[in-house]
N, C-alpha and C positions, 0 to 999 in steps of 0.2 A: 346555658348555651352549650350544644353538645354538634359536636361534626368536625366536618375538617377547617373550621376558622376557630377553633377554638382548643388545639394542640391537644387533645383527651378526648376519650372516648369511655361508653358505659357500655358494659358487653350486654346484650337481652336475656333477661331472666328461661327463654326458653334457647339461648345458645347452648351447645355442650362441644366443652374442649375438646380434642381429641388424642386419645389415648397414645402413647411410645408406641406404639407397635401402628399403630393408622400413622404415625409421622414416619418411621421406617420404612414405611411402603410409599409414603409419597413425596419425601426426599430422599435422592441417590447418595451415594456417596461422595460422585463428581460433583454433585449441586453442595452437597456440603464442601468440600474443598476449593470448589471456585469461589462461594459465599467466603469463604478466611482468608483465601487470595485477596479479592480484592480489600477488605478490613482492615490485613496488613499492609496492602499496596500504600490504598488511604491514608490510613494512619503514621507510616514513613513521609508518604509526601506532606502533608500537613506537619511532620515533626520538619522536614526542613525549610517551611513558611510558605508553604504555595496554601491558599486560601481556596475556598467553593468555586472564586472565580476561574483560577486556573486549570483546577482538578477535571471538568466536565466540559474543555474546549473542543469543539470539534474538529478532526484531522481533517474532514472532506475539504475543506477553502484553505487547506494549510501553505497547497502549494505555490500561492504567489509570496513574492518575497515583501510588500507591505503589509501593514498591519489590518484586518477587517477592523473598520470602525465600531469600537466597543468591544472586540473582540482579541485577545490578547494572543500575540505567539505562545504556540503548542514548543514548551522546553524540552529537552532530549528525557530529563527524570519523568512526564508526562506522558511524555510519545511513549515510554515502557511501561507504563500501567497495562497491570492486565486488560482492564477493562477495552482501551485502547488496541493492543494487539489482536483481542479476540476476536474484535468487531473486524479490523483489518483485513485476520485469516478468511474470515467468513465472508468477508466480502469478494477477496481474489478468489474464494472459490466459486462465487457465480458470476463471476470476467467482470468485478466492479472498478478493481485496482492491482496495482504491482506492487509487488513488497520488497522490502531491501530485505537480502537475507544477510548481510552483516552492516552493521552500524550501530546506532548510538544504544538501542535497545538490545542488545546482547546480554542475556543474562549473566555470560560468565566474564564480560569485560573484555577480554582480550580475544576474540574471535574465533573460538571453539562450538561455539550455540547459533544456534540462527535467531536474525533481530525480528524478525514479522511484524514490522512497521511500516506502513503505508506509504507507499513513494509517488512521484507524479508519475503520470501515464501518457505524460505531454511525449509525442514524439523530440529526442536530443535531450533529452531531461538529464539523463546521465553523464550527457558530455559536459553539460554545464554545471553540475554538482561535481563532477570527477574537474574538473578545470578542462575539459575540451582537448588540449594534447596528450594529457596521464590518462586519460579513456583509451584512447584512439590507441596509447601506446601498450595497457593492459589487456583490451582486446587482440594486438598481436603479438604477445608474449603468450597468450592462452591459443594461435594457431589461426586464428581469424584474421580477418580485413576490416575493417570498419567498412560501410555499407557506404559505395561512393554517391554522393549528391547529398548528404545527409545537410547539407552545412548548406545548401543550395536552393531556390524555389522551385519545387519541382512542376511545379503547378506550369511554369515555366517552358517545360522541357520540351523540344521539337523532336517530333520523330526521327531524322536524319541525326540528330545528335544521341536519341536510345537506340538505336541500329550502332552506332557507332561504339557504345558501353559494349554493348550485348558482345562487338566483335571482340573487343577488349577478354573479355571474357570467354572467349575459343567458342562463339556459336559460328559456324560459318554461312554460308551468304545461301543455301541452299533450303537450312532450314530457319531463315529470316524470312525469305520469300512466303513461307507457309506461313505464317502470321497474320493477321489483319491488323489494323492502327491497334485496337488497344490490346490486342492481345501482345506484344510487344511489351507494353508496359506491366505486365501480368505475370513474364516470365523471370523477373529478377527476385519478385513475392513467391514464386511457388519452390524455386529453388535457392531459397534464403537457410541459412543452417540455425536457425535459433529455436 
């Protein structure tokens, strides 16, 4: 019995290997290096007892705080697998997710490196992982405001009360008038500093 249920394979009498110089040209050098990445990754995490199950969890369902049924929490020594980060990078690069740039996955431990590990995208995420008033109060040691209604339904909001933020805000009543309903609601997103 020969295939894939039977862990061996017989190469075909008219296969032919391919030469050092044909494998040079069609592995890079980055392909070699990401390949011993992760082998090392693997093989550390496996030397400190994480098993198949835990090595290949996926981070997309990571962000609720119970466990997916059968499906084990993603540990901080996980979340730093390469394999893990790289897919992360790639994914904030086409607007899939936000990445923590310091946390549990920092190469160098004490936060010199960036972590590039996958964070929620849940609008207040941060304030609830930062505990909600060490957010609020890191945001305005770095010169910001925290974004007022953040903690509020906004879905809620009457325009008589976003006319009333916006005054808060030095727009005066001249160029509130020039607004329509939702354009009102428009103006605090396009002049957001993030």
């Amino acid at each position: 019995m020969l295939g894939s249920d039977a862990s061996w394979w017989v190469l075909r009498d008219d296969y032919r290997l391919p030469s050092e110089e044909e494998v040079r040209y069609l592995v890079s050098p980055e392909d070699c290096c990401a390949f011993y990445s992760m082998q090392a990754a693997e093989l550390r995490l496996k030397d400190a007892g994480y098993g198949e199950k835990y090595l290949f969890v996926l981070d997309e369902n990571q962000e609720d705080d119970e466990e997916k049924e059968g499906q084990p929490k993603m540990e901080d020594e996980v979340r730093a697998a390469p394999w893990h980060t790289t897919r992360a990078y790639l994914a904030s690069q086409r607007g899939g997710c936000f990445l923590e740039l310091h946390g549990a996955a920092d190469p160098t431990g004490c936060g010199e490196a960036f972590s590039y590990s996958r964070t929620s995208a849940k609008p207040g995420a941060l304030f609830r992982q930062a505990g909600g008033e060490a957010a609020r109060n890191l945001l305005q040691k770095k010169g910001r405001t925290a974004v007022t209604g953040t903690d509020a339904d906004l879905r809620k909001l009457h325009l008589r009360d976003a006319r009333a933020i916006l005054r808060s805000y030095g727009l005066n009543e001249a160029d509130l008038k020039t607004f329509k309903r939702f354009g009102i609601f428009l103006v605090p997103i396009s002049h957001t500093n993030y």
